[in-house]
Steps between C-alpha positions, in 0.01 A plus 500: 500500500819612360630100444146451278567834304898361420349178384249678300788716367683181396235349340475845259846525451500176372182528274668815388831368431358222282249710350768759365722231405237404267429840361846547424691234417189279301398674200174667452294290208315773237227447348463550105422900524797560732732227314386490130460146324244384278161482509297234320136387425407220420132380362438139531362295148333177584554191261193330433342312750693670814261667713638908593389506843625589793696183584705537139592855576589380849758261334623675275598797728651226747709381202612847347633566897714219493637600153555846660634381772738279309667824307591620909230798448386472913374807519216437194163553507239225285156637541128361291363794363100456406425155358731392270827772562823483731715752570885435540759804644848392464700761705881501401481278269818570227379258184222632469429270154605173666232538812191583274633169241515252795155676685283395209700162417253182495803283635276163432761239492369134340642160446439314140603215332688583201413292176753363260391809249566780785101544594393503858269262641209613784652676816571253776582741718517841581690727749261515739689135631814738547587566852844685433726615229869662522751560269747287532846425227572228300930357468590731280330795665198570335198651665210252514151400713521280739157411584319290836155323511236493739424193644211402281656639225831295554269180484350650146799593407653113561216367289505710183941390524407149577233451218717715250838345507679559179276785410587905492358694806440861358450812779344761370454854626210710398509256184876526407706169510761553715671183538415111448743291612428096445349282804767217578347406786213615768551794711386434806626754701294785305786749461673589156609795322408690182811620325501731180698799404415660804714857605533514920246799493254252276571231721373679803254651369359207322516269849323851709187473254490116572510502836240798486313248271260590229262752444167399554303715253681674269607888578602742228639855625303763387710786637829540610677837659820562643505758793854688505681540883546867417130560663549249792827701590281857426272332736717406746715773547166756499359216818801536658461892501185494571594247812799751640279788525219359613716367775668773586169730495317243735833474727537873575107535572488195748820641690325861471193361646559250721885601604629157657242265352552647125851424524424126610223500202715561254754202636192326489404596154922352378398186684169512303711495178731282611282232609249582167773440250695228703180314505433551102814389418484177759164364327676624140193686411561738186485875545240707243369849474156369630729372832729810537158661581375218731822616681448842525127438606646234800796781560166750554354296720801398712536912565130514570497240756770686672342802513136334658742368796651794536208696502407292747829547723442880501149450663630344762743694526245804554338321724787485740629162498836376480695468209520103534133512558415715241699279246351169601151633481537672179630153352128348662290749402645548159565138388127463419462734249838377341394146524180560335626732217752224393276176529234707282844579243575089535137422412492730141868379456383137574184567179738674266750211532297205473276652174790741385733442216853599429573813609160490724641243708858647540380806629279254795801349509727812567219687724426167717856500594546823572128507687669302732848659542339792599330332763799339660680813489259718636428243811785370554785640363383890582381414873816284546692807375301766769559236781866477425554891502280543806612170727830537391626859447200676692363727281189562721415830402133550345700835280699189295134385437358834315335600885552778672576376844 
């Protein structure tokens, strides 16, 4: 008995020790009410001929991700609102002007024959043949594209050189010449690079919309707002508050109550939190106002599925059986009620997840997590806790359990 309990005991310690090593040494990712950022909508404008349906606002809310996602914004959300609007919340984000010019960028990148009187000819090809570009320098240090083909568009690529030797290549973006450079010979490798009075900061962000590609439809913002930090730290500070008394309130009624047990809740409440926010910050998931309260909802639940077991303990206890008894019976009897309580929680969290949006979702998120926290703790980390003072020091006496004995 007392061999399983140490091993049990390790096991914790170790979940714990990782767990708080996470919430305190990996920062906490805030959402855009709690951090501040922009917050942009944009309506999409279809050319003629292009379709809006639900397969163009699929792409082009995959493609405004990767843009996103190439300005380092991880913690952004890109959401379709009705038929034809997306939503984009930039938290942190500093230049503010640069994000919202490259978010509604076309980025279409073409190939054209230049004619001796500086016309184009027809586009022979387009960006969508681009596997990868980078910014990469030329001898004397200038800041230029250095771009790679896919396979099939290497081969394309090698024909338009081959059959245009002695001709001007022009590469356009979004229209705009920016370099054409004479074929000597064919290319057939399919890599190149586009050079131009580029910056480093244009340069990057030039090579970010390519590899994020094009637009499929065209977007225009309709609405842009910046959110300022001063109410995410208001918020914060007035959660944290809230957190510390409610913790303290809860701590002194379980020890009140339940004497022994209440003071191995409330350890089991600090593992709660421990193992909640460890586990956040693990998967990288960003922290709202919508998920602060799917944490205080979990946290209410974690204390209410100590107090069914203990409820439970006490009965025995009245009933005249041991201590050890007692405890491993109220665990049986009251793991029922806390299972079915929490899978009920999983399913709603499960439905507001999978048709949620934004915010929606990160409270499932948040409340899932700590769903389940509160379940470990409760069963395992709370009855682990009773065994150890009971096997170990022998605190036997039903008066440490609230009953008279």
């Amino acid at each position: 008995m007392k061999s399983k309990l140490l091993i049990k005991l390790f096991f914790i310690a170790i979940i714990l020790f990782g767990a708080g090593w996470l919430t305190f040494f990996k920062p906490t990712k805030l959402g855009l009410d709690l951090k501040g950022g922009v917050y942009v909508v944009l309506e999409a404008k279809p050319d003629a001929g292009i379709k809006l349906d639900d397969g163009a606002m699929n792409r082009l809310i995959e493609v405004l991700d990767r843009r996103i996602n190439g300005l380092g914004v991880a913690e952004s959300v890109v959401q379709r609102a009705g038929s034809d609007r997306v939503i984009i919340e930039l938290p942190g984000i500093s230049n503010t002007e640069d994000a919202i010019n490259m978010i509604g960028k076309t980025a279409l990148m073409e190939f054209k024959i230049m004619n001796e009187d500086g016309t184009l000819g027809e586009t022979l090809l387009t960006g969508g043949a681009l596997k990868k570009a980078d910014v990469s320098y030329d001898n004397l240090g200038r800041p230029q594209i250095q771009f790679e083909m896919t396979g099939e568009g290497a081969q394309t690529f090698a024909k338009i050189t081959r059959e245009n030797i002695g001709k001007r290549l022009a590469i356009t973006l979004d229209g705009t010449v920016q370099t054409a450079p004479s074929i000597n010979s064919e290319i057939p490798s399919g890599n190149g690079v586009i050079t131009g009075n580029y910056t480093v900061e244009e340069a990057k962000a030039t090579s970010t919309l390519l590899n994020a590609g094009a637009l499929p439809v065209k977007a225009e913002i309709i609405e842009t707002r910046t959110v300022g930090a001063s109410l995410g730290d208001e918020s914060i500070a007035q959660s944290e508050k809230a957190a510390l008394v409610a913790m303290a309130l809860i701590g002194i009624f379980m020890i009140i109550f339940y004497r022994l047990p209440g003071v191995i809740a409330d350890l089991a409440l600090l593992s709660f939190g421990l193992i909640t926010f460890g586990t956040l910050n693990f998967i990288d998931a960003t922290l709202t106002l919508p998920g602060i309260a799917g944490l205080i909802l979990s946290a209410g639940m974690a204390v209410d599925a100590n107090v069914i077991i203990f409820e439970r303990i006490k009965e025995e206890l009245r009933l005249g059986n041991s201590v050890r008894g007692s405890i491993d019976a109220g665990f049986s009897k009251g793991f029922a009620s806390i299972f079915d309580s929490n899978v009920t929680t999983l399913i709603i969290t499960t439905i507001l997840f999978v048709f949620g949006t934004g915010s929606v979702k990160g409270f499932a998120v948040t409340l899932t997590i700590g769903v389940i926290a509160s379940m470990f703790t409760a069963i395992t980390i709370t009855k682990a806790f009773l065994q150890l003072f009971v096997t170990i020091f022998k605190l036997e006496k039903p008066e440490l359990f609230g009953v008279r004995g």
